[in-house]
C-alpha positions in Angstrom: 28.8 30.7 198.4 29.4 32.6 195.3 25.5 32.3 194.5 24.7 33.1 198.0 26.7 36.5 197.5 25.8 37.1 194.4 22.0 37.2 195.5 22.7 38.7 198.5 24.4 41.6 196.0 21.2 42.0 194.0 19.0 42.5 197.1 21.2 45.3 198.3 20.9 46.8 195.0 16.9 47.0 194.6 16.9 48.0 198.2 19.1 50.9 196.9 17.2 51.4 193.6 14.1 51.1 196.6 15.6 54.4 198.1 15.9 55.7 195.1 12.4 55.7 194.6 11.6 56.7 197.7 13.3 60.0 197.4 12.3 60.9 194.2 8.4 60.1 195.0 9.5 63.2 197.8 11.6 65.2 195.4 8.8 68.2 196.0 9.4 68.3 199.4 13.4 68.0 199.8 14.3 70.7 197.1 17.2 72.1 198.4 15.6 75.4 199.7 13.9 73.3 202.1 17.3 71.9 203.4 17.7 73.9 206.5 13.2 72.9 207.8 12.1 70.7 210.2 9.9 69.1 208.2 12.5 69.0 205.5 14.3 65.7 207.8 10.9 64.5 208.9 10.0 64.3 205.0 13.7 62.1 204.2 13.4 60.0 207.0 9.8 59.2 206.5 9.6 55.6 204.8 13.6 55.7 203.4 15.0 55.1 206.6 12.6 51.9 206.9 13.6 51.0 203.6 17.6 50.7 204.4 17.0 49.2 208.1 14.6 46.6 206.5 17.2 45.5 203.5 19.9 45.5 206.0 18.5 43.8 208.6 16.8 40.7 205.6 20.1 40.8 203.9 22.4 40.2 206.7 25.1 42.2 205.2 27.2 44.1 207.1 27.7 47.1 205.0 24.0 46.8 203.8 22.7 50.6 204.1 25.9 51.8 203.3 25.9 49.7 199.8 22.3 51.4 199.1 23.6 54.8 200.4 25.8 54.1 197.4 23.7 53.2 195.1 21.7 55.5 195.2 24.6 58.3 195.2 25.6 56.5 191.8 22.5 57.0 190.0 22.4 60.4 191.4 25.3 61.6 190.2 24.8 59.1 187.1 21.8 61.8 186.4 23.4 65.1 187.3 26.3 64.5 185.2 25.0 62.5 181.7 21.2 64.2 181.4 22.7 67.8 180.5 24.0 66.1 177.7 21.2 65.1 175.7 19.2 67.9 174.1 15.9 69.0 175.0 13.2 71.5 174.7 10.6 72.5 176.6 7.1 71.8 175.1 4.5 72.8 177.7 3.9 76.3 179.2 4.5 78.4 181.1 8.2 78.8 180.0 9.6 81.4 182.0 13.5 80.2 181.0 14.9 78.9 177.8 16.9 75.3 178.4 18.1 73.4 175.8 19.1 69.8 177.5 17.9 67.8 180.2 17.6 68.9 183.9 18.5 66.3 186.0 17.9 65.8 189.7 19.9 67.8 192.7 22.7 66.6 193.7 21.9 63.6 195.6 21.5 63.9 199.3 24.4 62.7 201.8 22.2 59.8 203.0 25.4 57.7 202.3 27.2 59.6 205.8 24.1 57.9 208.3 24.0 55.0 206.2 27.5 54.2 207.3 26.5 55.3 211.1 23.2 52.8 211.1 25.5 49.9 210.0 28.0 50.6 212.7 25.4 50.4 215.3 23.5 47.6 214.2 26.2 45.6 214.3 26.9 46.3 218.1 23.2 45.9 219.3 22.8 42.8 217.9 21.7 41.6 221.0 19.5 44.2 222.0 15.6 44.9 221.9 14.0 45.9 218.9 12.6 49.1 220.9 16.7 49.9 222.0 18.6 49.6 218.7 15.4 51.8 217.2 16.0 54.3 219.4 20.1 54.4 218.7 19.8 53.7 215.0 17.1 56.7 214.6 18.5 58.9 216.6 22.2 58.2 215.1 20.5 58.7 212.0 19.5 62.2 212.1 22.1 63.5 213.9 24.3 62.4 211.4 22.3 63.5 208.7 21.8 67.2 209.5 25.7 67.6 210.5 26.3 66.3 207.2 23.6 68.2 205.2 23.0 71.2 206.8 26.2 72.4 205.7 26.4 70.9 202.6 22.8 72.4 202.2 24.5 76.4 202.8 27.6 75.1 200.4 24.8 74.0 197.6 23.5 78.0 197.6 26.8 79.3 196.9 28.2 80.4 193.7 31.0 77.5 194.4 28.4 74.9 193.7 27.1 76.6 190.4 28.8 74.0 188.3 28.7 70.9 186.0 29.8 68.8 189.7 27.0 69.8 191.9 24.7 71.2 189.3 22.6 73.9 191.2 22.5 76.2 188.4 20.1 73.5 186.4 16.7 74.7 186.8 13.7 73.6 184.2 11.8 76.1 182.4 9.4 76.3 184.9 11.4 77.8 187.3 10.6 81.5 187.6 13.3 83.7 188.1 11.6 85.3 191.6 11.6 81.8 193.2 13.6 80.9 196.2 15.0 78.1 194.2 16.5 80.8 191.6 17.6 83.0 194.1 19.2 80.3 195.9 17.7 81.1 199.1 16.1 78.9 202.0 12.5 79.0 202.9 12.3 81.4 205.8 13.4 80.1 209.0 10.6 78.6 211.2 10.3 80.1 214.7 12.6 78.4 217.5 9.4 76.7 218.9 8.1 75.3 215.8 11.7 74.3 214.8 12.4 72.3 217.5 8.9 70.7 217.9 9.9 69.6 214.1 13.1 68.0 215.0 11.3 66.1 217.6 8.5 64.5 215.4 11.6 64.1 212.9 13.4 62.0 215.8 10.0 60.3 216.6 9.6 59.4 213.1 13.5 58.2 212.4 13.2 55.8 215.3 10.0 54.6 214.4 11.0 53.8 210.7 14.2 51.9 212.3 12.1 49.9 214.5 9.5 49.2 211.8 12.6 48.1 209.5 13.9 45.8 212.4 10.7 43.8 212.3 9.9 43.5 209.0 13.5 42.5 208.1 13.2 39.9 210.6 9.7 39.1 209.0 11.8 39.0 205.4 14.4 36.3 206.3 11.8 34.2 207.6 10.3 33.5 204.2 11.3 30.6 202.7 12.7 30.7 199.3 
C-alpha cells in the first residue's frame, strides 16, 4: 500500500512539474498584460488543462489536479522568492534597465482555484460519458479560472503588488520602460464581438482538452506495468 502511494505520489508530481512546463513553454503569451484577453484563457487552457485531467484521471487520486495545481504554485513561488537573491548581470543587448540579480517568473497563475473545481466534479460524474463530464469539467474550468484571475490580474497592476511577495516590479533588462508591461497596463481591450467570440473558442478548447485528458487517462491505466 505504502509503495502503491508512494508511486501514485510521484506521478502527481511530474504531472505537476508537466504543467509546469507547459506554462512556461507559453510564458510569452500569458504575461500578465494579457490577463484580461480572450486569447489570453484560450492560450492557458490549451494543452495544461489536458495535462491535469489526464494525470488525474491515470492516477486515480482524488485530489490529483489539485496536488499539481500545487506543485506547480510551489515552484512558482520557489522562483519568485529565491532567484532575486543570486546576483546577476545582464550580458547581451539591448539593455534598456540596469538589474543586478535574477528575474524570476510572474507570480504563478491561480490554476490551483479550477484545479480544486475539476476534482470536485470528476468525482460526481464518474458514471457519466466522456462527452458529459468534458463539457462540466471545461466549462467549470474556465469559469473558475477567470473569477479567480481576472481580479487577481487588476490586483497584480497595482502598486500593492509591487513587492518581494508578488514580484511585479521584477522586469529583465530588456524590458523598455514604454512597454505595457512597465507601465503596468493591459493590452487594449478587444471589441465586445471579438471578446466574446474568444471566450467561446476558449470554452471549446477547455472542454476539448478535458475530454481529450479523459481518454487518454483511461488509455494510461490500461498499460501494464
Amino acid at each position: 500500500m505504502m509503495s502503491g502511494r508512494l508511486c501514485s505520489g510521484c506521478f502527481l508530481y511530474v504531472g505537476g512539474t508537466a504543467v509546469c512546463e507547459s506554462l512556461l513553454l507559453k510564458m510569452e503569451y500569458i504575461a500578465r498584460p494579457d490577463m484580461h484577453s480572450a486569447f489570453f484563457y484560450i492560450v492557458v487552457s490549451l494543452g495544461t488543462l489536458g495535462i491535469l485531467t489526464a494525470v488525474a484521471i491515470a492516477s486515480r487520486q482524488r485530489w490529483a489536479c489539485t496536488i499539481m495545481a500545487a506543485v506547480y504554485t510551489a515552484f512558482g513561488v520557489a522562483f519568485l522568492w529565491i532567484l532575486p537573491l543570486i546576483p546577476a548581470q545582464p550580458k547581451l543587448g539591448p539593455v534598456y534597465r540596469e538589474i543586478s540579480h535574477f528575474i524570476p517568473w510572474e507570480f504563478p497563475l491561480l490554476v490551483i482555484v479550477p484545479a480544486l473545481a475539476i476534482d470536485l466534479i470528476l468525482q460526481r460524474t464518474t458514471t457519466w460519458r466522456p462527452i458529459l463530464r468534458a463539457m462540466a469539467a471545461g466549462l467549470a474550468f474556465l469559469v473558475v479560472f477567470i473569477a479567480a484571475q481576472w481580479p487577481f490580474a487588476s490586483f497584480l497592476m497595482t502598486p500593492l503588488a509591487r513587492n518581494w511577495v508578488f514580484g511585479t516590479d521584477y522586469m529583465d533588462f530588456s524590458t523598455p520602460a514604454w512597454s505595457l508591461y512597465a507601465r503596468f497596463l493591459f493590452i487594449p481591450p478587444e471589441a465586445a464581438l471579438q471578446f466574446w467570440r474568444g471566450m467561446f473558442v476558449a470554452t471549446i478548447t477547455s472542454c476539448l482538452m478535458v475530454w481529450l485528458g479523459i481518454h487518454t487517462g483511461r488509455a494510461m491505466q490500461n498499460v501494464q506495468r
